[in-house]
N, C-alpha and C positions, 0 to 999 in steps of 0.2 A: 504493500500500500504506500509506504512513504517511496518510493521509487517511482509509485507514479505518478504521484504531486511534484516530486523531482521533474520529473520528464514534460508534466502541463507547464510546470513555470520555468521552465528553460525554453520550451515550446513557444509561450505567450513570448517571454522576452526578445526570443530572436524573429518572430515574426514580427513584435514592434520594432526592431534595428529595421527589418528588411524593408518595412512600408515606410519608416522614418527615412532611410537612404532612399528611396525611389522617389516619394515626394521631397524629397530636399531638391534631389536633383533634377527633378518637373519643376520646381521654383527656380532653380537657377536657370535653367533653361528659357524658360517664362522670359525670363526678366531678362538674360540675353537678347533675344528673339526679338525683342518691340524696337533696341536701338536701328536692328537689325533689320526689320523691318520696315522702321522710317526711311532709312539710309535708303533701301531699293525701291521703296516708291514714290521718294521724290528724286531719287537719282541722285543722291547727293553723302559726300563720305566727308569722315570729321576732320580737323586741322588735327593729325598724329601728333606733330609739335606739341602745339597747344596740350592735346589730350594729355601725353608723357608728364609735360611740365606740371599737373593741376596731378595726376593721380599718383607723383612723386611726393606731392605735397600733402596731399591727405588719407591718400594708400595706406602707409603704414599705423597710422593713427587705430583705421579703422578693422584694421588688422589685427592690433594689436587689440583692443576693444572686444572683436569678436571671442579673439581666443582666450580673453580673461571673462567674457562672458557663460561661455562653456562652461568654464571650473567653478562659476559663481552660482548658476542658475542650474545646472542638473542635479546638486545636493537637496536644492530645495525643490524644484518640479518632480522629480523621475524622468526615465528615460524618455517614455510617452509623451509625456507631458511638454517634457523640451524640444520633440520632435514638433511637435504639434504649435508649440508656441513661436516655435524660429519660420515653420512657414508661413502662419496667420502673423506675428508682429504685435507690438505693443505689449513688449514682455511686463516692462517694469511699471508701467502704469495702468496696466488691465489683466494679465493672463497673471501675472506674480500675485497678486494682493486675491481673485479669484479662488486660485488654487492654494494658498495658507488659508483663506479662511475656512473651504471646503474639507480642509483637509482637520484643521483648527477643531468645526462645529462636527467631524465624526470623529474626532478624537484618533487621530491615528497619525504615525509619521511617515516620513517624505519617501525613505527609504527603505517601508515596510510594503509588500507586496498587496496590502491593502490602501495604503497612503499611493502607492503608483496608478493605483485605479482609478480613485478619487480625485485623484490630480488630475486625469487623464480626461475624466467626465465633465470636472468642471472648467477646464480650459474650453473643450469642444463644446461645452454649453455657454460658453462665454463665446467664443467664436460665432456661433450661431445664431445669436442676439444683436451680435454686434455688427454681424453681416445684414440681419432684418433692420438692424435701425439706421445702416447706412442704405438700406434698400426704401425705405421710410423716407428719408430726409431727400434723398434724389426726387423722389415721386414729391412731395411736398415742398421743397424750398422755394419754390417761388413762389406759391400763396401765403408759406410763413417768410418771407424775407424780410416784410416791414415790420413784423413783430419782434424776431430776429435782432434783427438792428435796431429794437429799441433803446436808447438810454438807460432805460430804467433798469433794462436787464443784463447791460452790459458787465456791470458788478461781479452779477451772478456767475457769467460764463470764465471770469479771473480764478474763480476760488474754486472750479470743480476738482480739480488736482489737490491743492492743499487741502479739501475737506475729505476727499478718499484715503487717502495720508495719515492723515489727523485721525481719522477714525479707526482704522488700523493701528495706530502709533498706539491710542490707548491700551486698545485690546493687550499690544505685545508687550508696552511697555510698562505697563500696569504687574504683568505677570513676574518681571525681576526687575526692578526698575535700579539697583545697583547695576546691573548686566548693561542695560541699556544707556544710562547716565553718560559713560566714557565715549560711546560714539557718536552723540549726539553732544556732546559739548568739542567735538573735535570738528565734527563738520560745520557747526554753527562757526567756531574760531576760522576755520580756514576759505569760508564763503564769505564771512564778511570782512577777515582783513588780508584777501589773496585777491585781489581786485578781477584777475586773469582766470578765473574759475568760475562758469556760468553755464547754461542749462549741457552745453555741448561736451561738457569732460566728466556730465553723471556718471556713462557710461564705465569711465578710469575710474570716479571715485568711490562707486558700491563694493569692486574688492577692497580698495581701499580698506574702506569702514567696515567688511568681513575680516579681513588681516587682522585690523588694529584691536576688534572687537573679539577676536580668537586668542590674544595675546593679552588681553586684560581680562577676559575669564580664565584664561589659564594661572595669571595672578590672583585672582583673588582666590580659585580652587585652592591652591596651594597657602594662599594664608588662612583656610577655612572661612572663607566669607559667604562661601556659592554653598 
């Protein structure tokens, strides 16, 4: 019997690699394909110069990004779940905070074979909301545009991020709030007197604050504090 629970969950996981590598590689594809596509129907190919000079210049950034993205967000999604988020997109402000709290409200972890499933369901339920409400907004923004671009509610449309945030922050940071303390007083210090760090180097800064925050629970474990 345990041999063949063995055999379904090596089963399940490798069938996740496989579908996660095919559609990875249908998205890159995808998203090759359209430059690609421009270029031959209007007959027309890029300045290579130009291109060389601009993707020397931000290439590596975003390279380097990707690949600290990987080690950041497969601990906390699961396999599935990272597959599924890297081709839908908006890890850190929609698929991440989804998938903890899912996973949060059934009480299970990231890299428990229960926590992979859960993660997995609620990313694709989140995709799938979020595909209908951009499918919603297409069909509708031109009758909502005046409303839209009200004044009144422009406030509103500021704070959507900081209040998903904030909502989450309690949850988590309520549960050890020593834990939490050190890397939120580090990124507060270094956003507001690093003048050169702004929405575009999140990306570098979330291992960051995994790093620095793995390194100060390991401190306090050791002085008995945790």
């Amino acid at each position: 019997m345990e041999k063949t629970e063995l055999q379904k969950k090596e089963t399940y996981i490798e069938s996740v690699h496989r579908w996660g590598r095919i559609w990875g590689l249908t998205l890159l594809a995808l998203i090759v394909a359209y430059p690609i596509a421009v270029s031959v129907i209007f007959r027309t190919t890029p300045d290579w110069a130009a291109f060389a000079k601009g993707f020397l210049a931000i290439g590596p950034m975003y390279w380097a990004v990707g690949i600290v993205e990987i080690f950041t967000y497969v601990p906390m999604l699961g396999a599935g779940g990272t597959y599924l988020s890297f081709v839908t997109g908006n890890i850190s402000n929609l698929k991440l905070p989804c998938a903890l709290d899912a996973m949060e409200r059934a009480g299970v972890k990231a890299n428990s074979e229960e926590g992979e499933i859960i993660s997995t369901i609620a990313i694709a339920v989140s995709s799938i909301v979020t595909t209908l409400i951009i499918l919603l907004g297409v069909v509708l923004i031109i009758p909502l545009t005046p409303l839209l671009s009200s004044p009144v509610l422009e406030p509103a449309f500021t704070q959507i991020l900081p209040a998903l945030f904030g909502g989450l922050a309690v949850v988590f940071v309520s549960k050890n709030f020593k834990l939490a303390l050190a890397p939120m007083l580090l990124m507060l210090v270094l956003f507001i007197f690093v003048p050169a760090l702004n929405a575009s180097t999140v990306g570098v800064m979330v291992p960051v604050g995994v790093l620095f925050s793995l390194g100060v629970a390991r401190v306090l474990y050791k002085k008995g504090l945790l």
